[in-house]
C-alpha positions as CSV (number, residue, x, y, z in Angstrom):
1,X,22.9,-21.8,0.1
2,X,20.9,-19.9,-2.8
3,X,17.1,-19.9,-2.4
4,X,16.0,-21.0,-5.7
5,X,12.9,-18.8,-7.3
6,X,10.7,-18.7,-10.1
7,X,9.2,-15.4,-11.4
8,X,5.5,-16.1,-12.6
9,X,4.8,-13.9,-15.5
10,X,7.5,-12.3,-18.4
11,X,6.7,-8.9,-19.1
12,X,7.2,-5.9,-18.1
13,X,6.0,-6.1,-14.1
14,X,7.9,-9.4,-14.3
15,X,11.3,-8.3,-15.6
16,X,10.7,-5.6,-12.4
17,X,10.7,-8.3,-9.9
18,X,13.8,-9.7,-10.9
19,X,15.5,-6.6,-10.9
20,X,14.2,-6.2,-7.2
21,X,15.6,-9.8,-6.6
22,X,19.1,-8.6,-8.5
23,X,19.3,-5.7,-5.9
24,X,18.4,-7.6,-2.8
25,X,21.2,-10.5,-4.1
26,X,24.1,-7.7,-4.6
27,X,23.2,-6.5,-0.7
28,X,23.2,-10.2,0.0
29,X,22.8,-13.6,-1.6
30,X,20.3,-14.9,-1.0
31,X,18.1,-16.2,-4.1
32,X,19.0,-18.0,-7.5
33,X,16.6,-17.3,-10.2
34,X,15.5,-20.0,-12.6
35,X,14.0,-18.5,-14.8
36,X,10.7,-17.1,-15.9
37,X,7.0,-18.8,-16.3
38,X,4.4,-17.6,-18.9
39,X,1.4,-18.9,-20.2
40,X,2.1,-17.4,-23.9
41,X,3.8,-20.3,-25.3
42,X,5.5,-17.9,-28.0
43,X,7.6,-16.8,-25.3
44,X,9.4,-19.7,-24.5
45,X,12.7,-20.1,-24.5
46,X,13.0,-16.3,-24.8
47,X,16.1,-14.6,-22.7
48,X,14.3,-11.9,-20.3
49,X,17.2,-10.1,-18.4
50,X,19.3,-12.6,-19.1
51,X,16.9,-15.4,-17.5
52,X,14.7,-17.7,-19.9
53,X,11.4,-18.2,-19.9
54,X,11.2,-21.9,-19.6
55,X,7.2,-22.5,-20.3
56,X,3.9,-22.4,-18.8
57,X,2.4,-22.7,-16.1
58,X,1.1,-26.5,-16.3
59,X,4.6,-27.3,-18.0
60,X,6.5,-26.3,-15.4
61,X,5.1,-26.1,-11.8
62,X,3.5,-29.9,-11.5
63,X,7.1,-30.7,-12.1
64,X,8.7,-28.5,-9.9
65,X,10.7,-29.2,-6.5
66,X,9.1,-28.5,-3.5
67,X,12.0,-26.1,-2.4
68,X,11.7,-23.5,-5.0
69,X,9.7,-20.6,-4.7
70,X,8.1,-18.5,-6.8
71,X,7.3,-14.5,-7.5
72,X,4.7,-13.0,-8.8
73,X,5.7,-10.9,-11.7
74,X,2.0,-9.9,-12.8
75,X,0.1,-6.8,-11.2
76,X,-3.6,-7.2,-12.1
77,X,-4.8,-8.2,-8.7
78,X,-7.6,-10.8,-10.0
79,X,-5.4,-12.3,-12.5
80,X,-2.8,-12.8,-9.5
81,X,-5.9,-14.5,-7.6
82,X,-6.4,-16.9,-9.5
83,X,-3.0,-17.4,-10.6
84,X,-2.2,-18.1,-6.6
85,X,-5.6,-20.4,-5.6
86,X,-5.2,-22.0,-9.4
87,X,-1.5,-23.6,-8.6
88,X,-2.1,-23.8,-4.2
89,X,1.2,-23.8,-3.1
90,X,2.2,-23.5,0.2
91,X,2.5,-19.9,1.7
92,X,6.1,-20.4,2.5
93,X,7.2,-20.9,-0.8
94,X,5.6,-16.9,-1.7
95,X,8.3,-15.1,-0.3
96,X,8.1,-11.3,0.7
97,X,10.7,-9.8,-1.3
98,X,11.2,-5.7,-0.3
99,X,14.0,-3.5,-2.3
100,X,17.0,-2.3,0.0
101,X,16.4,1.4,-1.2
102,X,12.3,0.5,1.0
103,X,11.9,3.0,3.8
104,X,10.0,1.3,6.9
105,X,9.5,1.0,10.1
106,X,9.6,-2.4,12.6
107,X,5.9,-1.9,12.9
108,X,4.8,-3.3,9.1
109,X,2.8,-6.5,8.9
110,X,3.6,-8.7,5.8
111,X,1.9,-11.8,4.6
112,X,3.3,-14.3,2.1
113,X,4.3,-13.3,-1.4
114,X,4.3,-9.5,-0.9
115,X,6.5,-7.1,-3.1
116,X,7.9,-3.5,-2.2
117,X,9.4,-1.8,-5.2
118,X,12.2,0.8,-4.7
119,X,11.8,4.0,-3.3
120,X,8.5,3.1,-0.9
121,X,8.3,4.8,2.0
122,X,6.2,2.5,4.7
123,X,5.2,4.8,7.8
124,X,4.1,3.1,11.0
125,X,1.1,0.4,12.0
126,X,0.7,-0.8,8.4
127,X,-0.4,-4.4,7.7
128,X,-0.4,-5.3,4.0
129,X,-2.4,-8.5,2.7
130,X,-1.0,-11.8,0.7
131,X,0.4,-10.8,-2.6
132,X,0.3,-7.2,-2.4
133,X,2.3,-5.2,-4.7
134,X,3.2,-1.9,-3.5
135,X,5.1,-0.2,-6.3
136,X,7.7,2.5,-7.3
137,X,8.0,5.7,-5.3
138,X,4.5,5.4,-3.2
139,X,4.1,6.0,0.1
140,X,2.5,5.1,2.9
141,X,1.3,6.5,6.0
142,X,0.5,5.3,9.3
143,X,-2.5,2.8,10.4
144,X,-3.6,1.7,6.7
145,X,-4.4,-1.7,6.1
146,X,-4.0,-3.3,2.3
147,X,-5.9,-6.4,1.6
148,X,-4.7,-9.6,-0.6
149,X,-4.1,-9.3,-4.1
150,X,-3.8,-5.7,-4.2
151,X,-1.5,-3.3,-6.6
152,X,-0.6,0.0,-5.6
153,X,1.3,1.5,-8.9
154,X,3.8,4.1,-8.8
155,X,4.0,7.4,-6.9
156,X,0.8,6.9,-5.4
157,X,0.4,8.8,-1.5
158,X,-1.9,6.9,0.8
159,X,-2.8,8.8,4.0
160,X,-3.4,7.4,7.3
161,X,-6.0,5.0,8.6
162,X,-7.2,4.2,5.2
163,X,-8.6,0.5,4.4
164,X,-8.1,-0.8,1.1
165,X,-10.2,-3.8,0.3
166,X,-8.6,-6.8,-1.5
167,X,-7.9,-7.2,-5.3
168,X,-8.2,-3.3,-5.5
169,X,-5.9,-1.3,-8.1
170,X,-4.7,2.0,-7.4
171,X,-3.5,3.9,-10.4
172,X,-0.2,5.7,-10.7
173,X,-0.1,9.1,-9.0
174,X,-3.3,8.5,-7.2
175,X,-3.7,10.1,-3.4
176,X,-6.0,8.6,-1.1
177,X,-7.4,11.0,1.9
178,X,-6.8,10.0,5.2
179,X,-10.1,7.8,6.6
180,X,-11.1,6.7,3.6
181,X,-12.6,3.1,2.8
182,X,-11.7,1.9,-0.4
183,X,-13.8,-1.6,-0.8
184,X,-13.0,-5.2,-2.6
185,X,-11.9,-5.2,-6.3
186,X,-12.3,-1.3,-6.8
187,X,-10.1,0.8,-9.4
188,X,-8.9,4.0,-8.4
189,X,-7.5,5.8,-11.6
190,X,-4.3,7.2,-12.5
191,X,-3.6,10.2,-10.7
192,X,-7.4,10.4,-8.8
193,X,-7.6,12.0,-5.7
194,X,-9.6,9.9,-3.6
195,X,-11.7,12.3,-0.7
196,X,-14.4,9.9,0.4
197,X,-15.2,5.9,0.1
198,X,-15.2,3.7,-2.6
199,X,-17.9,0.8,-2.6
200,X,-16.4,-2.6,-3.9
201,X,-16.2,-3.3,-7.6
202,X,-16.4,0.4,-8.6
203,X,-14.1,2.4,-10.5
204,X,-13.2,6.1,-9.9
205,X,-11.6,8.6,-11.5
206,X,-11.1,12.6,-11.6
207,X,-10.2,15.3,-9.3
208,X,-11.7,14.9,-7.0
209,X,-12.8,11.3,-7.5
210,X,-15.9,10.3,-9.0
211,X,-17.5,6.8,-10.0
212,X,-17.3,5.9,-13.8
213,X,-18.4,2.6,-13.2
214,X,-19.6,0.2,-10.9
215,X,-19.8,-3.7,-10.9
């Protein structure tokens, strides 16, 4: 029997995740989408890959069964914070969903609600938070730990035993030096190259890296 699933969040990152979910139900059935949930009430009723967005949030979860599940189509790990704490569902109705084309070993720790786009390569010894999204075409070496909430964009190359805080945002195309620290709620730019730690809540940029902004 179909798993049904809500996808929390219309544009762009959300019309991904359904994609994901399309792929994984062609390799095997497994989930039913319902549609789509978005706060901008100009989207409703609005045909998004052939699913409609049927309202917002407080129109359509408090009236939801307790058997659906939901995915989160939205990338910016604060929003997806307090999205997740806002509606407190239960963690076994956040699914993990990973793309058939994902590259991993038997040694990757998941918590609830985690998304792996196509293309990712997962080394070995990784454990990634709740509600991480690891995106497009990154990868992932061995003995790195991701915490909650974060978003790893595409094409991004992560090198062993680095810890990335929660609610961080790595850019596209960034590369992250092995032993590196990367604290709570930073921003690592588009295509940075990351050669020594980042405190919490500060953005870098550049090649190599450099602060920009903190807090």
């Amino acid at each position: 029997m179909l798993k049904n699933i809500l996808i929390i969040g219309a544009r762009g990152h959300g019309k991904e995740i359904a994609q994901i979910i399309h792929d994984l139900n062609l390799k095997a059935p497994f989930f039913k989408i319902l549609g789509f949930i978005d706060d901008d009430k100009g989207l409703k009723w609005v045909n998004v890959l052939e699913h409609k967005v049927l309202g917002t949030r407080k129109e359509i979860i408090t009236n939801t069964e307790e058997s659906v599940n939901f995915a989160m189509g939205i990338g910016d790990p604060l929003k997806k914070k307090d999205i997740v704490i806002g509606i407190s569902l239960g963690q076994d109705r956040w699914p993990c969903l990973v793309h058939p084309s994902v590259r991993m070993t038997d040694s990757i720790g998941f918590e609830e609600g985690t998304i792996i786009f196509p293309g990712v390569v997962l080394s070995t010894d990784i454990n990634l938070g709740k509600h991480v999204c690891i995106n497009t075409l990154t990868s992932i070496s061995h003995d790195v730990t991701v915490g909650d909430y974060s978003t790893i964009n595409p094409g991004c190359m992560i090198n062993g035993h680095v810890e990335i805080g929660a609610c961080t945002y790595i850019g596209s195309g960034a590369i992250v030096k092995d032993e590196v620290r990367i604290g709570e709620g930073a921003i690592i730019g588009a295509g940075a190259v990351v050669i020594e730690d980042v405190e919490a809540r500060t953005t870098v940029a550049g090649v190599p890296a450099r602060e920009i902004h903190k807090g």
